[in-house]
C-alpha positions in Angstrom: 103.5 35.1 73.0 103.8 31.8 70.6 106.5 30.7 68.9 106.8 28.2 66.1 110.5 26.4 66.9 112.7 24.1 65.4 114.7 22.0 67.4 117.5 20.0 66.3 118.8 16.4 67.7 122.1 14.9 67.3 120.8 12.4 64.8 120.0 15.3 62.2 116.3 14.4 63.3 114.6 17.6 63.7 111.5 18.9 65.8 108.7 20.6 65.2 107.6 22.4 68.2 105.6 25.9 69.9 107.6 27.8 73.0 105.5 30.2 74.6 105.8 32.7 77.3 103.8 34.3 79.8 102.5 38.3 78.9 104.2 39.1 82.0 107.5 38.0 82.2 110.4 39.3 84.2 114.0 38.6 82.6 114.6 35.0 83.1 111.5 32.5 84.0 111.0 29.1 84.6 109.8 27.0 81.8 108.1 23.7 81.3 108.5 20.6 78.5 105.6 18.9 78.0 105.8 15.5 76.4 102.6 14.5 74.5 101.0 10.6 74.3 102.3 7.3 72.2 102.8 9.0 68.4 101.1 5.3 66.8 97.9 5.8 68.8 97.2 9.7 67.8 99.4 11.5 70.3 100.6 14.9 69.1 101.4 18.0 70.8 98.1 19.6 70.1 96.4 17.0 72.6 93.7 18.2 75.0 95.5 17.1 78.2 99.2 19.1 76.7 97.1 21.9 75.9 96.0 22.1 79.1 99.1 21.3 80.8 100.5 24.4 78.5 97.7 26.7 80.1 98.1 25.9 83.6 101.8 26.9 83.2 101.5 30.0 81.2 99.3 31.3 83.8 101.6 30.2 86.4 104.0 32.0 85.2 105.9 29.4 83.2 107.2 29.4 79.9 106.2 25.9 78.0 107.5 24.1 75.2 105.4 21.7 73.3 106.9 19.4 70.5 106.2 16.6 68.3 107.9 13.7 68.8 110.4 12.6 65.7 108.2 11.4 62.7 104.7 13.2 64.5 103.3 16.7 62.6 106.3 18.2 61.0 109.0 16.4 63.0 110.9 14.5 60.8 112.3 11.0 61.3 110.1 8.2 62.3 108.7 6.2 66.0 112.2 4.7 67.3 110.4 2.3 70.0 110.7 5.0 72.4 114.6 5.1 72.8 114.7 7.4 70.1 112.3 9.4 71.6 114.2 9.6 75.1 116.7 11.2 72.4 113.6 13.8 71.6 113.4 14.8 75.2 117.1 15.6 75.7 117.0 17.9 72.7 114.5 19.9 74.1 115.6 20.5 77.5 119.4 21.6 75.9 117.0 23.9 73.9 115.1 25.2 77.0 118.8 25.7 78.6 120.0 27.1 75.7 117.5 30.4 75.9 118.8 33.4 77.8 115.2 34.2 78.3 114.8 31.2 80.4 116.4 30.3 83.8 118.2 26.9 83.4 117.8 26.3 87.3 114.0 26.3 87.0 112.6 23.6 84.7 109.5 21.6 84.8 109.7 17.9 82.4 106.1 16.8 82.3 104.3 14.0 80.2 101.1 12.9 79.6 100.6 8.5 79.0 103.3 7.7 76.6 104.9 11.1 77.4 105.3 10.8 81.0 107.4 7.7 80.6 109.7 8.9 78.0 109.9 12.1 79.8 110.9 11.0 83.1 113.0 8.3 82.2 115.2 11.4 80.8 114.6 13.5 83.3 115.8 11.4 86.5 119.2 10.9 84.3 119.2 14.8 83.6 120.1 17.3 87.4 118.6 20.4 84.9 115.0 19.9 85.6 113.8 20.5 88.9 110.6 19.3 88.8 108.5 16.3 87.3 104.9 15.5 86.4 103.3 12.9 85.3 99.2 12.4 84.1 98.0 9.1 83.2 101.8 7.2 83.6 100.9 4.2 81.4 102.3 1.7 84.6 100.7 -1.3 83.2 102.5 -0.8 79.9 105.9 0.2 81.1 107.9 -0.1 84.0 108.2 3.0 86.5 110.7 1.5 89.0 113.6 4.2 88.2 111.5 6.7 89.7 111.9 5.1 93.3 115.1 6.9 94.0 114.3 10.1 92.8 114.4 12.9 95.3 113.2 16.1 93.1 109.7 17.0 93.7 107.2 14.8 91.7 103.3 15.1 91.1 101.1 11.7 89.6 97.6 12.2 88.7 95.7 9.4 86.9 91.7 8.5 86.4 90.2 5.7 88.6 89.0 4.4 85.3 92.1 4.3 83.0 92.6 1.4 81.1 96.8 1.4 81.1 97.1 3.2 84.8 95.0 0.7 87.1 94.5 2.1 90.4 96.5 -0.6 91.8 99.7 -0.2 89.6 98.8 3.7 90.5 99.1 2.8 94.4 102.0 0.7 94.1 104.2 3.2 92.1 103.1 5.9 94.4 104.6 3.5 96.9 107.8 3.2 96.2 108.4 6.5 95.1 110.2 9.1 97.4 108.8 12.4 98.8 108.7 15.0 98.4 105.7 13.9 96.2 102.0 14.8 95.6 99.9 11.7 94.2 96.2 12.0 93.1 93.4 9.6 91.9 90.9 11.2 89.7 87.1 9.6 90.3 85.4 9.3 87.1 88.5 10.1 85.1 90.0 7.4 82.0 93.1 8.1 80.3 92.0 10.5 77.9 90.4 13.1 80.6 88.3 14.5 78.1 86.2 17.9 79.1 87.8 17.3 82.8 90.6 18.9 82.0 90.3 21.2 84.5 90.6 18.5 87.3 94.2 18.0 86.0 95.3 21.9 86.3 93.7 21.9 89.8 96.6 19.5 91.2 99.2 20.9 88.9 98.1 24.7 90.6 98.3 22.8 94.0 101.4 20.9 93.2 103.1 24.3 92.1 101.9 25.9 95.7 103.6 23.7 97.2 106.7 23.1 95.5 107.4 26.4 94.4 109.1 27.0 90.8 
């Protein structure tokens, strides 16, 4: 079940975005945000890897929500540099805890390149979400260091052949951050995972047995 949303922000910016739930679903489920790549280099929410991302949680069980970021599709406003964005993110998760069809106390942020950074960088700051992923972090564009303290369960999957995720900057991030974690290189993979797609829902599947939503 698909549903075209609207979601507002507190700057009268206003989202375009798709929640969809499970066939199966029980009175209140856990749900996922999934925050797409950079909106100057193509990144939209109809992007392979948020797709996929979306399917690997519907058939967990998971209710997703996919948006544009402000100024991308039908979102309205324009790129803010990323702070705006951050804005973006915090809309959406007062929308996800804002459904009565969804538990509030089970709540996935996850983001893909560009997404992942904007994502989490709300997310630590936020106690709603319980969990956070990360594909393809962009760690040689931005800096990941506020993740080192976080103590919700994290999963980070990147290529070995990703041009803005070196496997070094990969290593060293997954250094410093805390457990409980689950951290995966992806041979042959580069940033834009293209028809290994699957690869990625494999470690989310195996993330999700072992941290449980």
């Amino acid at each position: 079940m698909k549903e075209n949303v609207s979601i507002p922000c507190p700057d009268s910016v206003i989202l375009e975005g798709v929640l969809e739930f499970p066939e199966h679903k029980s009175e209140k489920i856990p749900s996922a945000l999934i925050c797409h790549p950079h909106p100057l280099y193509g990144g939209e929410m109809n992007n392979n890897v948020v797709q996929a991302l979306s399917r690997v949680f519907i058939e967990s069980g998971i209710a997703t929500l996919r948006f544009n970021f402000r100024g991308v599709g039908r979102s309205t406003g324009s790129y803010g540099e990323g702070i705006s964005e951050m804005t973006d993110v915090a809309s959406c998760i007062n929308y996800l805890s804002s459904d009565d069809r969804l538990d509030p106390s089970r709540m996935i942020v996850s983001g893909y390149s560009f997404g992942s950074w904007v994502g989490m960088k709300v997310g630590v700051s936020d106690e709603r979400p319980n969990w956070l992923i990360m594909v393809s972090p962009p760690v040689d564009m931005y800096d990941f260091a506020f993740l080192s303290q976080e103590k919700r369960p994290k999963l980070m999957v990147a290529g070995d052949k990703d041009f803005v995720c070196s496997t070094k900057g990969f290593h060293e991030l997954s250094q410093i951050v805390q457990e409980p974690k689950m951290c995966a290189v992806l041979p042959g993979h580069d940033h834009f995972h293209r028809d290994r797609e699957d690869k990625i829902c494999k470690k989310v599947k195996d993330f999700l047995n072992l941290y449980p939503v």
